[in-house]
C-alpha positions in Angstrom: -16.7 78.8 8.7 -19.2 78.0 6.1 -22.3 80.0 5.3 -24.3 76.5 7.0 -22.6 76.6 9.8 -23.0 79.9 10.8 -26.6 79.1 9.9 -26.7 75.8 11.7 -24.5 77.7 15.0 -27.4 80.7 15.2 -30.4 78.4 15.0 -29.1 76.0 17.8 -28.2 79.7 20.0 -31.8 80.5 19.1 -33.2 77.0 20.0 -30.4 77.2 23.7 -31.0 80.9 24.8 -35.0 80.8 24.3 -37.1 78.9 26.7 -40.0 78.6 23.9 -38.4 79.0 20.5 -40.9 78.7 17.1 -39.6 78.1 14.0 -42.4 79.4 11.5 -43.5 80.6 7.9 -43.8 84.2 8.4 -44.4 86.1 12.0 -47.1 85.8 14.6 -48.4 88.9 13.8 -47.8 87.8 10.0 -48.0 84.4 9.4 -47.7 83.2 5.9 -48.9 79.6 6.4 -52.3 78.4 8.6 -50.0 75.9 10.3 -47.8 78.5 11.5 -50.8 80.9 12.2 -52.4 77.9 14.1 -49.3 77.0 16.6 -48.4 80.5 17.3 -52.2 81.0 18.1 -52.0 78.5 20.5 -48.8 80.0 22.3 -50.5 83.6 21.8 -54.1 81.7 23.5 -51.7 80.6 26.7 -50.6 83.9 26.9 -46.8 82.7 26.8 -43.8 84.6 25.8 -41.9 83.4 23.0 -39.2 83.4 20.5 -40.0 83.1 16.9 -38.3 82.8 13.6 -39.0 83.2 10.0 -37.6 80.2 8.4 -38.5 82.0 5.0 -35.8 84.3 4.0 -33.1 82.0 3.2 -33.9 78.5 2.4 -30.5 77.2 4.3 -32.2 78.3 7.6 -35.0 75.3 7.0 -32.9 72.8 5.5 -30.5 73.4 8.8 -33.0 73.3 11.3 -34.8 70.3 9.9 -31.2 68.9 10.4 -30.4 70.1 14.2 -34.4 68.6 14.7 -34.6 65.6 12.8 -38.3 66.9 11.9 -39.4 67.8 7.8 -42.2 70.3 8.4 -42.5 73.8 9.5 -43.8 74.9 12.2 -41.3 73.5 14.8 -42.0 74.3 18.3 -39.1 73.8 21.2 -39.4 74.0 24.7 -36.5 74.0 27.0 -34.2 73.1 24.5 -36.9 70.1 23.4 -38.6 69.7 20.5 -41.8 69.7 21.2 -43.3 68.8 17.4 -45.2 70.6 14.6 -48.5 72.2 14.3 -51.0 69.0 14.6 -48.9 67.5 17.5 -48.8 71.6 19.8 -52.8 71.6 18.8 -53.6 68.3 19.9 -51.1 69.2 22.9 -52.9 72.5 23.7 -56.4 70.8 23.4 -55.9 68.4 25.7 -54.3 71.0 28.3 -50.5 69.1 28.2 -48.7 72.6 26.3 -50.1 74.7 29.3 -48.8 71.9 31.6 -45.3 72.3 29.8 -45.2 76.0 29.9 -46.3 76.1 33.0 -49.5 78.1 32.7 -53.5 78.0 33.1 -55.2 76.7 30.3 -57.7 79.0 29.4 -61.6 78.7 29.1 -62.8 78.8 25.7 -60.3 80.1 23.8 -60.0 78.9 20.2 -56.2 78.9 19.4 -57.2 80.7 15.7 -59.2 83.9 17.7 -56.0 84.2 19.9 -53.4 84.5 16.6 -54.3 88.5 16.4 -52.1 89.6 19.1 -49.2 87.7 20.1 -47.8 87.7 23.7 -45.0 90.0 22.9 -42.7 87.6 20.7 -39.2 88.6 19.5 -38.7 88.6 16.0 -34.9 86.8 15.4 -34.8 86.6 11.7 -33.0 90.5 12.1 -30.1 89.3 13.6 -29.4 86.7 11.2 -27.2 88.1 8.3 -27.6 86.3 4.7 
C-alpha cells in the first residue's frame, strides 16, 4: 500500500469515525492561518466537540483530502460524514444560526466566533497518530 493511500485510508477513518471533523492549518489552540482560526472559533463559540487535523505536516495529507472532498482550500469542515464547506461558507453558516441547527446546539447571544478561538471545546488533536 502506497504512502497516499495510507494517507487517503486515515483521512476518510478521521472524516467516518468523527461526527465534526476539521481539517485545518495548524490547531485550535494554534492556528497558523485566520481562516482556520475563524472556523474553529466558530465550532469553539457553539461550544461543540470536535475533531481536528493539521493538514500542515506533510503536504500529501492536503493534496489527499482535497481529493476525498472535491474542495481546494483549507479549512474543510465535515459533519456527519458531509462536507460542510470552508471558512466563508461555516461563518456565513454560523451567522445566520444554520451550523448550530446542524450540530444540534443553541446558538449563542453575542458571541463573535474570533473572541471564542482562545479555548476550544476540548478538540482532539489527530495529526499524532498519523505516521509520515
Amino acid at each position: 500500500m502506497s504512502a497516499n493511500t495510507e494517507i487517503r485510508n486515515f483521512l476518510e477513518q478521521a472524516i467516518a469515525e468523527n461526527e465534526v471533523m476539521l481539517f485545518m492549518k495548524g490547531t485550535p489552540d494554534a492556528p497558523r492561518c485566520g481562516f482556520s482560526m475563524r472556523t474553529s472559533g466558530a465550532l469553539n463559540a457553539l461550544g461543540v466537540r470536535y475533531a481536528a487535523m493539521d493538514i500542515l505536516p506533510d503536504p500529501r495529507i492536503r493534496e489527499e483530502l482535497s481529493a476525498i472532498s472535491d474542495w481546494p482550500t483549507i479549512p474543510q469542515l465535515f459533519v456527519n460524514g458531509k462536507l460542510v464547506g470552508g471558512c466563508d461558507i461555516v461563518m456565513e453558516m454560523y451567522e445566520t444560526g444554520e451550523l448550530a441547527d446542524l450540530l444540534g446546539v443553541e446558538q449563542p447571544e453575542d458571541v463573535e466566533p474570533d473572541e471564542a478561538s482562545v479555548q476550544p471545546a476540548a478538540p482532539m488533536a489527530l495529526e499524532n497518530r498519523l505516521e509520515r
